[in-house]
N, C-alpha and C positions, 0 to 999 in steps of 0.2 A: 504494500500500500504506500505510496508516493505520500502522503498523509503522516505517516508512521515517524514516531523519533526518531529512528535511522534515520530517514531521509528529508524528512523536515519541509516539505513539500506544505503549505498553509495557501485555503482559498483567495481569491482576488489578488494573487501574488506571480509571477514569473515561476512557473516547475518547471522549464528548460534541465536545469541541474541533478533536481530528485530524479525527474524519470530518466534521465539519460544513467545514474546512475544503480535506480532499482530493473533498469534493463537490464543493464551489465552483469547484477549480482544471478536476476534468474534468467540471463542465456547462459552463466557460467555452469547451472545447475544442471544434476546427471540422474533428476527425476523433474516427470512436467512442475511448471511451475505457469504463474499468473501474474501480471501486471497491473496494480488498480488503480482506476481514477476514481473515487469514488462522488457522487453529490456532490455538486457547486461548480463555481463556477472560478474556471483557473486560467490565467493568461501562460501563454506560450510563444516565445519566440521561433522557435523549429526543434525537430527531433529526428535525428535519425535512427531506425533499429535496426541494426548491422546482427549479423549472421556471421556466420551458421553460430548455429547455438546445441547445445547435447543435449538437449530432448524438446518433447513436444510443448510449446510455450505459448502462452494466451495476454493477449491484452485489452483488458476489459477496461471500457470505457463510460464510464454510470455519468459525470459529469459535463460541463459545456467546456472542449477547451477554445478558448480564441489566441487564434492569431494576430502580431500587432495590425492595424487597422491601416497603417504607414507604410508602403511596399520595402520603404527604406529601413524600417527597424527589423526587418526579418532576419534570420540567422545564415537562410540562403537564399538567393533569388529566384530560384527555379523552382523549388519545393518549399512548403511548409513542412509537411512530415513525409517519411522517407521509409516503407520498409525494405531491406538492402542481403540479397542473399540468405532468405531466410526460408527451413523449409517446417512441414507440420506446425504454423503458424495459425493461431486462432484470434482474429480483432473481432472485437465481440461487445455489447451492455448494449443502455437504453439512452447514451450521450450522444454529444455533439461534437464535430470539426468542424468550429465554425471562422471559415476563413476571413470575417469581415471587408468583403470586398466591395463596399458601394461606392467606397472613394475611389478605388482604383478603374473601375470598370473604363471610365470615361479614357482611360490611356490604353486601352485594349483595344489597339486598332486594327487587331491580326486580318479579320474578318475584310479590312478594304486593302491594307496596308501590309504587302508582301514580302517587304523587309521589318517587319516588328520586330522589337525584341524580345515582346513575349512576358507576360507578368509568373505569378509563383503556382505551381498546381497544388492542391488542400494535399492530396494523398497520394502519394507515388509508390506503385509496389515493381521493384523491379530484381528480377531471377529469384521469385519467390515462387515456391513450388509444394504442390500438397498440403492447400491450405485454402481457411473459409475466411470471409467477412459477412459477420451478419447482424442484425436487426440494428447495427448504427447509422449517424443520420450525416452527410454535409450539407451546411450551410454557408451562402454566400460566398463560395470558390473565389478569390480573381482571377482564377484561370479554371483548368482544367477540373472538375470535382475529383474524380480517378483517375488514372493512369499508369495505364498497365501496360509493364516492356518487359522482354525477355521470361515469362512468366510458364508454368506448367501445372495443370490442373488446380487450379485456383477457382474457386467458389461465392459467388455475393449471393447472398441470401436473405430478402426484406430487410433491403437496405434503404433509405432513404434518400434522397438528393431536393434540396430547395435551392431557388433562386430566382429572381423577378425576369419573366421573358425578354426584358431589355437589358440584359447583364449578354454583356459580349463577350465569344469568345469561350464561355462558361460550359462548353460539353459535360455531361453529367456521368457518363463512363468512354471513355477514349482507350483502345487498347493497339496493339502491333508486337508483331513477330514473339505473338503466342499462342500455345497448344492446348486445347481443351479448357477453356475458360466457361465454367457455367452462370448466368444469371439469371435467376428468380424471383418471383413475389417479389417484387423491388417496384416502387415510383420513384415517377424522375420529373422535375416539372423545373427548368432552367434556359436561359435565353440562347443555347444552342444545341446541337445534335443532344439527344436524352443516351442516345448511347452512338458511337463513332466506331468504326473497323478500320485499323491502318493496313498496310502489308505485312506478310508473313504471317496474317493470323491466321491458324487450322485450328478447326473441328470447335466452335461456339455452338452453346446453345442459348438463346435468352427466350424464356418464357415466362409469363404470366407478370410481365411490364405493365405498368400506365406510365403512359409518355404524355405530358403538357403542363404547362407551355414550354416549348421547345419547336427544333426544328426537323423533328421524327427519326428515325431511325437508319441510319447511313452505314451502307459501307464505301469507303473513301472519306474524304477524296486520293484515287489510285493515282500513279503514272503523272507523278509530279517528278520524282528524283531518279536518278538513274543508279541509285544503290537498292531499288525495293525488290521484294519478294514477292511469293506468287500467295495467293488467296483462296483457300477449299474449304469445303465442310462447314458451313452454314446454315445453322436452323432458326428462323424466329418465328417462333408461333404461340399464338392466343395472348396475345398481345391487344392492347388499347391505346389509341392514339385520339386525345380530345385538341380540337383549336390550335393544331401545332400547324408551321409553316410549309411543311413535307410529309407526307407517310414513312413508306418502306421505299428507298430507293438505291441505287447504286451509281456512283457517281466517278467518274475516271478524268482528266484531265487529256485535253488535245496536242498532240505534238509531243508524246511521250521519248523520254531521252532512251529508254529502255521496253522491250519487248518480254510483259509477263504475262496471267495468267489471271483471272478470278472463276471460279466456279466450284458447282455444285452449295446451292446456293439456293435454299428456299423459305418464303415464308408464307405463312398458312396459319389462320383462323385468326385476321385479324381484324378488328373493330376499329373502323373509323368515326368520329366527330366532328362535324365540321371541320375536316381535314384540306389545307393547297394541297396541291398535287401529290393527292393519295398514291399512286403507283409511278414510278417514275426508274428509266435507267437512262442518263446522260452521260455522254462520252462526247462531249461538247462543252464539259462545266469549267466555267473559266470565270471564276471570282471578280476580278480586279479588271477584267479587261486588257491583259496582258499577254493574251495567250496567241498563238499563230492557230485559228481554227482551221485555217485551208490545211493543214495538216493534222492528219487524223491519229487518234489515240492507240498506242500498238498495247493498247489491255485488254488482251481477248479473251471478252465473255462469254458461257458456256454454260447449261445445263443449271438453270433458273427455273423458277417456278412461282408465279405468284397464285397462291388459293385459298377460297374459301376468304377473298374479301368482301366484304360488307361495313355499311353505313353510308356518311354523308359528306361529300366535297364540297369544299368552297368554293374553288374554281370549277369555271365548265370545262376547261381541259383534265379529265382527272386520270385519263391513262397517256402516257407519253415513253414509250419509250426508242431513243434515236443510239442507235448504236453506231462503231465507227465505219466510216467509210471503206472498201475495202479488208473488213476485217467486221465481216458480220456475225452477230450474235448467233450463238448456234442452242438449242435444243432447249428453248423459251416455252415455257407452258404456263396459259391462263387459263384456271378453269373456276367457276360459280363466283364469279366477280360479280357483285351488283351495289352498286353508288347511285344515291341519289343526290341532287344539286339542290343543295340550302338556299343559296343566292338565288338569282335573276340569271337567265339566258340559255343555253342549249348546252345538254351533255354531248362533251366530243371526247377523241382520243386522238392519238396519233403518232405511228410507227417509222421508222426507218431503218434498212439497212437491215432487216430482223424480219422472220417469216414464222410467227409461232404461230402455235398449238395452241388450238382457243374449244373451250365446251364450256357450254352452260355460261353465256357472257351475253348479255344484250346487245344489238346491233352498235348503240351508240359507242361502247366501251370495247369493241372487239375490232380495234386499230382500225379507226375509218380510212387513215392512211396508210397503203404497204408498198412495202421496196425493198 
């Protein structure tokens, strides 16, 4: 217990110190052991929990921690907290990481501004393996909520994510180049992707999400840099997306420096809410306006599937998907897709470059346009 006379950790005070040093004593330990935050509310500069450690070790979090509120008081710029090499890890209670990011947001100009330097993520788990997070909450990220690198079977489980749909830049789980990542029973309602897929990621499952506000559920953006990995094994289903700016889509970048791969890649049973562009796969996505589109995206798509959509779009384009040029989408299937249009105007869709597989889809939603 960070609490505890040893460690001397007292509410409304900076534990930077205690917890970094009731870490130390139980990763030393050669039976599991627990880390406590208990009740209240503690300031935190940054923490990182360094691995490996000799047995299975838990850190339980019952209290609010905050972060300074200042991007400049933090301990490191890139993270607040840090778990680092660590496996049979369990972060776990009914607390908070609460990044206090309302001042920062306004300098998070990743989203236009392609050189940013990018503010601090709440929670960074990277080469963490064989390991859960679950029923804790972040709050108000300046950056990233999660983020997750180099990772292996790793678990969020009714985990929480807050933050006002105008907080930029604030992805609520962001992951890359890892393996069997499950997410569950989890809401996510933050001002960008509620969950983000980079390269390298295999074999996700995320089910039984509620995504909003946010900007739904992404894998990408792919075929930005010419170090990425290829993309498989993709499940999202039964899933809810209320009032978000996107549904389920996949998004790749034009004029790719490198030729990989995304596939097998489905989602099913999801519920839209006045959802933009519920269904969506763009190999065109060019943020900033920076991109050479006459040159098409070398991230070829493959063995997709969207099913078993239902609900309500905002827009009347609510199926769209334009794959690259040359480098067409292969072995796409839509089947019992049915969107109705919230708004004012006509349900369309519209295909490119791509020849799926369509049942059970009504005419408007079953690629008015093909090529």
């Amino acid at each position: 217990d960070v609490t505890s006379p040893k460690y001397g950790g007292k509410p409304n005070t900076d534990i930077s110190q205690p917890l970094a040093n009731a870490w130390k004593d139980a990763c030393a330990a050669t039976t599991p052991s627990r880390v406590i935050v208990p009740k209240g509310t503690f300031q935190l500069k940054g923490a990182v929990f360094k691995g490996p450690c000799k047995a299975p070790i838990t850190v339980q979090v019952d209290g609010i921690l905050q972060a300074p509120p200042i991007e400049a008081q933090l301990a490191n710029k890139e993270f607040w907290v840090q778990f680092l090499e660590v496996e049979r890890l369990t972060v776990s209670g009914t607390g908070t990481f609460d990044g206090q990011g309302q001042n920062s947001w306004k300098d998070n100009d990743c989203n236009k501004n392609p050189n940013c330097g990018g503010l601090a993520i709440n929670v960074r788990f990277d080469k963490v393996k064989n390991s859960l997070v679950r029923d804790v909450t972040s709050l108000n990220s300046k950056n990233f909520h999660f983020n997750i690198l180099g990772c292996e079977h790793l678990t969020f489980q009714h985990v929480t994510v807050k933050a006002p749909g105008d907080s930029s830049n604030t992805d609520g789980i962001h992951m890359g180049r890892s393996t069997e990542i499950n997410i569950t029973d989890t809401n996510i309602g933050t001002g960008d992707d509620c969950i983000s897929v980079g390269d390298g990621t295999r074999q996700l499952t995320v089910s039984k999400v509620s995504c909003g506000p946010g900007h739904g559920i992404s894998i990408g953006s792919l075929g930005r840099y010419d170090n990425e990995d290829d993309v498989s094994g993709l499940n999202i289903r039964d899933c809810t997306l209320s009032n978000t700016l996107n549904g389920v889509r996949i998004k790749t970048f034009p004029a790719s420096p490198k030729a990989t791969t995304a596939s097998d890649i489905h989602f099913e049973k999801i519920t839209m809410n006045n959802v933009a562009n519920p269904v969506l796969i763009d190999q065109e996505y060019c943020p900033w306006g920076q991109c050479n589109k006459q040159i098409p995206s070398k991230v070829k798509i493959s063995n997709v599937s969207f099913k078993n959509i239902i609900g309500t779009t905002s827009t009347a384009e609510a199926l769209k998907i334009v794959c690259a040029k040359g480098l067409h989408c292969d072995q796409v299937v839509l089947s019992d897709i049915d969107l109705k249009l919230s708004g004012k105007g006509t349900l369309t869709s519209h295909c490119a470059n791509v020849q799926p597989t369509i049942t059970r889809v009504p005419p408007p939603l079953a690629c008015a346009t093909k090529a």
